[in-house]
MDAnalysis code that builds the backbone (N, CA, C; Angstrom):
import MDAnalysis as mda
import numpy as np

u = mda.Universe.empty(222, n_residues=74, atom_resindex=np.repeat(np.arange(74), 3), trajectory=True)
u.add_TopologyAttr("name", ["N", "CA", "C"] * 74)
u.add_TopologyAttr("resid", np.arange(1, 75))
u.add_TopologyAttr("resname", ["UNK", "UNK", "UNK", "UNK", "UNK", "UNK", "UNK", "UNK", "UNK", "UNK", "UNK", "UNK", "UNK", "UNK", "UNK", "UNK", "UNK", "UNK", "UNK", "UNK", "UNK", "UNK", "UNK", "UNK", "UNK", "UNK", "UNK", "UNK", "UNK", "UNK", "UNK", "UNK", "UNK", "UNK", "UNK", "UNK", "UNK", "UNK", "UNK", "UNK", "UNK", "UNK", "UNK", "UNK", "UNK", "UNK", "UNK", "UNK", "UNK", "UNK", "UNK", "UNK", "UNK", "UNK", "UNK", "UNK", "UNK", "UNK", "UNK", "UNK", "UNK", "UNK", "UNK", "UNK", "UNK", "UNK", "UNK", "UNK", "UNK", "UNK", "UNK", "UNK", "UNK", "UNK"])
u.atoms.positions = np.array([
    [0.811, -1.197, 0.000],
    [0.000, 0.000, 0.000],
    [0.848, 1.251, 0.000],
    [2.058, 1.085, 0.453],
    [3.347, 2.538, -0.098],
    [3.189, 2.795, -1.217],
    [4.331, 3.729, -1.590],
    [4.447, 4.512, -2.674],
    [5.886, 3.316, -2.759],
    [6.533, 3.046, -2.015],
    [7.787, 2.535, -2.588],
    [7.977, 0.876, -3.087],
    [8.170, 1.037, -4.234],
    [8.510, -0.450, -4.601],
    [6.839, -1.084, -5.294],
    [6.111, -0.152, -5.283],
    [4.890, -0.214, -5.731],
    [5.127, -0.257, -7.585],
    [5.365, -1.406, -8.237],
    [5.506, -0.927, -9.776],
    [3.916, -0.991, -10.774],
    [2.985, -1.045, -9.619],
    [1.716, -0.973, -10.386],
    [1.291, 0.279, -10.795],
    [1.481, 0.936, -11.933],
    [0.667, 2.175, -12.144],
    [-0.888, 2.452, -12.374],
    [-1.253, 3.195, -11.806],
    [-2.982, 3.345, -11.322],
    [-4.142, 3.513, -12.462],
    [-3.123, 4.479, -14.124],
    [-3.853, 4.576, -15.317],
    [-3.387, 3.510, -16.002],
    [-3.028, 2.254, -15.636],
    [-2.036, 1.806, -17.287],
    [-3.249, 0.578, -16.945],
    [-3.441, 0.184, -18.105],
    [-4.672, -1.090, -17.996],
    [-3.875, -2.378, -18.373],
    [-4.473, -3.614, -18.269],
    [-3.821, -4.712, -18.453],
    [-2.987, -4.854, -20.167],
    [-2.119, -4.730, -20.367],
    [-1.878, -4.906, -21.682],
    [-1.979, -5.956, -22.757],
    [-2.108, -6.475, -22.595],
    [-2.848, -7.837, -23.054],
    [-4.601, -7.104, -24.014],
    [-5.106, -6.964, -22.655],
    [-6.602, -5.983, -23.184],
    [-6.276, -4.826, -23.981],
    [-4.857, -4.120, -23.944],
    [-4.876, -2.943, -24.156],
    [-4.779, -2.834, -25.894],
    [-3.963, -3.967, -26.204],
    [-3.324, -4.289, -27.546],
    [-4.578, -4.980, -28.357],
    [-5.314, -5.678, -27.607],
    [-6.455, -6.256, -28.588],
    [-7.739, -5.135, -28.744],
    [-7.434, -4.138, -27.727],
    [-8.710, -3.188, -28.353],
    [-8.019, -2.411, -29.332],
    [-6.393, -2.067, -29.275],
    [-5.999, -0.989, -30.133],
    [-5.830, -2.119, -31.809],
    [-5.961, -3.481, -31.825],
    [-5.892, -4.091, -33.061],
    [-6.941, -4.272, -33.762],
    [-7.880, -3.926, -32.813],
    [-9.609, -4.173, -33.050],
    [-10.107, -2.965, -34.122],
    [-10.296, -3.261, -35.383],
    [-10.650, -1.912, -36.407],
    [-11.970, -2.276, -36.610],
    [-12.580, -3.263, -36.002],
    [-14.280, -3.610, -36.656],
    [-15.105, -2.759, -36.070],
    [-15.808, -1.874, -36.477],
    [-16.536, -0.892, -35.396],
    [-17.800, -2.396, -34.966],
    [-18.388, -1.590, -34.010],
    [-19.755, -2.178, -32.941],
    [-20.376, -2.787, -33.742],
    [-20.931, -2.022, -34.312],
    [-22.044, -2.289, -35.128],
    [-21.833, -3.540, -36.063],
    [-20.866, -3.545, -36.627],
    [-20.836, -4.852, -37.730],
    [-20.576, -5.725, -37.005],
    [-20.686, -6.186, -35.664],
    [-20.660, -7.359, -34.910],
    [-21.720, -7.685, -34.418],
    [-22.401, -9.181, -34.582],
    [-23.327, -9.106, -34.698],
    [-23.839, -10.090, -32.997],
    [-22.587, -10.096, -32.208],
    [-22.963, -10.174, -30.892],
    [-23.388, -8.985, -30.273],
    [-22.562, -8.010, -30.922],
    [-22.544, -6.994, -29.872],
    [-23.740, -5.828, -29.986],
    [-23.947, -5.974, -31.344],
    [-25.551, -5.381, -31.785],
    [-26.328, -5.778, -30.940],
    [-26.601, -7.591, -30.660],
    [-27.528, -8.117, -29.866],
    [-27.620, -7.533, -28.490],
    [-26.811, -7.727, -27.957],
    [-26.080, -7.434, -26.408],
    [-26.896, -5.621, -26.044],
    [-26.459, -4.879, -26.962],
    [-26.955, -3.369, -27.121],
    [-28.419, -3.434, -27.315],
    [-28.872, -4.354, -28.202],
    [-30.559, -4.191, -28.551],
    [-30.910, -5.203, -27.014],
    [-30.760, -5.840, -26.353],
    [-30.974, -6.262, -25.206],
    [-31.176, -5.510, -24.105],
    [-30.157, -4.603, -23.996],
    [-29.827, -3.666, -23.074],
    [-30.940, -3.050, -22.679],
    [-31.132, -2.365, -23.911],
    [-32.568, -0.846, -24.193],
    [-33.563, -1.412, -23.490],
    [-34.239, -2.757, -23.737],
    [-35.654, -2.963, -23.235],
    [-35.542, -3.674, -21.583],
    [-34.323, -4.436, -21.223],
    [-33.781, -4.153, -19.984],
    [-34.062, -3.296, -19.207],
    [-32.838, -2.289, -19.098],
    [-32.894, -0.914, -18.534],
    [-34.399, -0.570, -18.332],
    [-35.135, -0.321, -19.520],
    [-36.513, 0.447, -19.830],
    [-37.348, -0.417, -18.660],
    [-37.350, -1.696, -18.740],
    [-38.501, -2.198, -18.273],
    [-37.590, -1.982, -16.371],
    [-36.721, -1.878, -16.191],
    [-36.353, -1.905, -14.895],
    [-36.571, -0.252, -14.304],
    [-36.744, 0.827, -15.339],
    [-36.987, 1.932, -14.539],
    [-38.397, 2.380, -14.577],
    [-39.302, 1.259, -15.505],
    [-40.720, 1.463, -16.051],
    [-41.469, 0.997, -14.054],
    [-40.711, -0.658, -13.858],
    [-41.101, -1.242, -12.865],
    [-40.695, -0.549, -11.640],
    [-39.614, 0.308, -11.634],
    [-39.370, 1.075, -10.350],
    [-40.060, 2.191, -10.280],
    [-40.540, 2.946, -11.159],
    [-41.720, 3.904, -10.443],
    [-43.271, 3.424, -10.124],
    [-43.258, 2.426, -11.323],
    [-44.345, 1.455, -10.484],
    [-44.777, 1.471, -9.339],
    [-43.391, 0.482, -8.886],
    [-43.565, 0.411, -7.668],
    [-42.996, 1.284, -6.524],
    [-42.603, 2.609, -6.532],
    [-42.726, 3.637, -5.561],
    [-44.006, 4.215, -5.751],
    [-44.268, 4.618, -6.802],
    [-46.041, 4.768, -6.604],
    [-46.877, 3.595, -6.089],
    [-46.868, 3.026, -6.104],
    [-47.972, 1.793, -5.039],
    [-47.124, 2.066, -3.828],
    [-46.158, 2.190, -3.385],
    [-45.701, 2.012, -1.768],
    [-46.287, 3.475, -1.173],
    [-46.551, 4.735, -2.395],
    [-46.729, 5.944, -1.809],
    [-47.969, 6.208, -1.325],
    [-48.948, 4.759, -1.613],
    [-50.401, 5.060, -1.608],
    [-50.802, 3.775, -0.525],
    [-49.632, 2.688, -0.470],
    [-49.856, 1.320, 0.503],
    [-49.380, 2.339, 1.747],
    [-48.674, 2.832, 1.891],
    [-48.168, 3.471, 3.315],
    [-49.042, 3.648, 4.429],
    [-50.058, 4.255, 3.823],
    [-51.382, 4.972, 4.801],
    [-52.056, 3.603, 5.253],
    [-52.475, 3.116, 4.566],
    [-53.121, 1.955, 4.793],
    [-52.885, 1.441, 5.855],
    [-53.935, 1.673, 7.022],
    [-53.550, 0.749, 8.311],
    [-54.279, -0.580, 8.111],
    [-53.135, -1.496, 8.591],
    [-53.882, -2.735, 8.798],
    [-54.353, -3.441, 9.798],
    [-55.572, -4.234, 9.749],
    [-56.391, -4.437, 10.363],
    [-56.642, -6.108, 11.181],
    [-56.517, -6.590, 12.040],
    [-55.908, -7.586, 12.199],
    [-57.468, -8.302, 12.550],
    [-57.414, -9.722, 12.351],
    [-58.972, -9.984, 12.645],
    [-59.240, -10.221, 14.539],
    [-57.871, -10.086, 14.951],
    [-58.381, -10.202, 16.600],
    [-58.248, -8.434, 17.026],
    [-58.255, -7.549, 16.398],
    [-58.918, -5.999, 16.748],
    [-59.968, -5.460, 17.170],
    [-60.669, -5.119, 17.839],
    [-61.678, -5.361, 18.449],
    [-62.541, -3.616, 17.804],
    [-61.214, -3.105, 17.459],
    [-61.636, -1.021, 17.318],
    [-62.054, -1.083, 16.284],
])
């Protein structure tokens, strides 16, 4: 955790990864995993922030709701 004898530098990325993205000339798009992966994504995401206001609106309206137990007598 020093500074001394530390030869890991903090910006340099694995080089191995570094050389196969800089050999990589195929853009995104003409790959036809990675199209998939991206058109996956969109309706993902969407349906996960569609279902989270969902459901903070139902918790904003369940809140009040007292419940009522069947041995309550009030």
């Amino acid at each position: 955790m020093g500074q001394g004898g530390d030869s890991h530098n903090a910006g340099a990325g694995d080089p191995i990864l570094t050389l196969a993205v800089e050999q990589d000339t195929v853009p995104w798009y003409k790959k036809r995993n990675l199209r998939y992966l991206y058109l996956m994504l969109v309706p993902t995401c969407m349906g996960i922030e569609i279902t989270s206001g969902w459901d903070s609106g139902m918790i904003k309206y369940v809140l009040p709701v007292r419940v009522v137990s069947p041995t309550d007598k009030s």
